[in-house]
N, C-alpha and C positions, 0 to 999 in steps of 0.2 A: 422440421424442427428436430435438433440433436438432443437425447437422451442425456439424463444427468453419465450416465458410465459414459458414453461419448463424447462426451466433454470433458469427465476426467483422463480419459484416453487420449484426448488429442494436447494436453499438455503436456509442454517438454518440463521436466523437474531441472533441467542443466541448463535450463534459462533463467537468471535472475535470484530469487532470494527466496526460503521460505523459514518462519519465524513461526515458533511456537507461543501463543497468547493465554490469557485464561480471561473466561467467562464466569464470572461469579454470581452466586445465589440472588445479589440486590440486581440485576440486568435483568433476569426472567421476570415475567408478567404475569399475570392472573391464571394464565393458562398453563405457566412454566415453560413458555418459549422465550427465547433472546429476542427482547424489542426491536422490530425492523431498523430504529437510529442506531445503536450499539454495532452494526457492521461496520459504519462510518468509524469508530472508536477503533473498533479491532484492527482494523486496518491502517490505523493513522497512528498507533500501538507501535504495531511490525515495522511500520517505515519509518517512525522515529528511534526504533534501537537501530535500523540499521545504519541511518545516518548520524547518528550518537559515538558508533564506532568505532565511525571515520572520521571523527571528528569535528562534528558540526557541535552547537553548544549553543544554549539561548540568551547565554549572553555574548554580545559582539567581543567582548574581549578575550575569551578566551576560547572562542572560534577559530579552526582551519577557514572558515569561512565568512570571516566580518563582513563584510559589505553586502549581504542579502537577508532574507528574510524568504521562505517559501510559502504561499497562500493559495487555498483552494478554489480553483473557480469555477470548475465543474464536478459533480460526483453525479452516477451513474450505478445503478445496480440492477440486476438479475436475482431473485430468492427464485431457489429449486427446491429443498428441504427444510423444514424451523431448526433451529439449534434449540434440544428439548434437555439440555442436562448442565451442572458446571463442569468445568476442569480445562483441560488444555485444548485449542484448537487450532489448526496450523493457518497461517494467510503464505498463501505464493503470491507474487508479485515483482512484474518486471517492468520496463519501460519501452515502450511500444513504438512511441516517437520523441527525439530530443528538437525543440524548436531552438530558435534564438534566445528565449526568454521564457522559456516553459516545459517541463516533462508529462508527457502523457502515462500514466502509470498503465496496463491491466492488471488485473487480480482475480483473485479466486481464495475463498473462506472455505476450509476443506477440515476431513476431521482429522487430529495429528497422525493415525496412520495414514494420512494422502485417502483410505478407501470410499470416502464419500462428500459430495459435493453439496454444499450447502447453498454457496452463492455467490457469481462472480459479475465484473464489472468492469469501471475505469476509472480515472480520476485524472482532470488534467491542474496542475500546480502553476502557479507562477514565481518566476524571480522577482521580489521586490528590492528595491533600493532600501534600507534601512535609513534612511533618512528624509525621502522624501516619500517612500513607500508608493512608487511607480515603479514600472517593469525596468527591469535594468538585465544586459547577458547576462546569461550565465557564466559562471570564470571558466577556463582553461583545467582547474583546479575542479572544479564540481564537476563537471563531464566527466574529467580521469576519475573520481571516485562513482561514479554513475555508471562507468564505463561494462563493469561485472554484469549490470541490472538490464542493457540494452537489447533487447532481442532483435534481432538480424532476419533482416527477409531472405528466404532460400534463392 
């Protein structure tokens, strides 16, 4: 079993994105940790500025990207440490695998210095058709702006 330092060790920071979020006072719980749902948030935070942009936009019209919709179908997580305070925290996150109709994200909820690891995981998305909201490719167009996020097997 890898150590949380061995795991922040073994990520590369030149793969993919990382997004500074905030955690605020109403997320913490009784105990003043970050409610285990709110990573889901944080994370879906980070990956909507980044594809905000580049141009995606919730409404089809004034979208780079009209014809889809992305929807969650899997979410996956790892807790290593609570998030015990408000303020800023970072999410890294890249894309692990690009399918025909789907990105596999991983992640990692880290504190905005990178020095400590909170809690990492995966998320796989899919392309929806925006009209009939079944799997539809991905465009040519979303890959090339995905492209930065892709990590690369050695």
């Amino acid at each position: 079993m890898s150590t949380s330092e061995e795991l922040l060790a073994s990520a590369d920071p030149e793969v993919g994105h990382f997004q500074l979020v905030e955690v605020t006072y109403s997320e913490l719980d009784l105990a003043h940790v970050l409610h285990n749902s709110r990573y889901a948030v944080l994370l879906e935070n980070a990956v909507m500025a980044y594809w905000l942009e580049r141009g995606w936009h919730y409404d089809p019209a004034r979208s780079l990207f009209p014809d889809s919709v992305h929807l969650v179908r899997a979410f996956e997580i790892t807790y290593h440490l609570p998030i015990t305070e408000v303020g800023k925290v970072g999410v890294h996150f890249w894309i692990e695998r690009v399918g025909r109709t789907s990105y596999t994200y991983g992640f990692r909820v880290v504190s905005a210095d990178r020095a400590t690891l909170y809690a990492e995981g995966r998320r796989v998305q899919v392309n929806l058709s925006t009209a009939t909201l079944t799997p539809i490719p991905l465009s040519a167009e979303e890959v090339a702006a995905a492209r930065p996020l892709i990590r690369h097997a050695d």
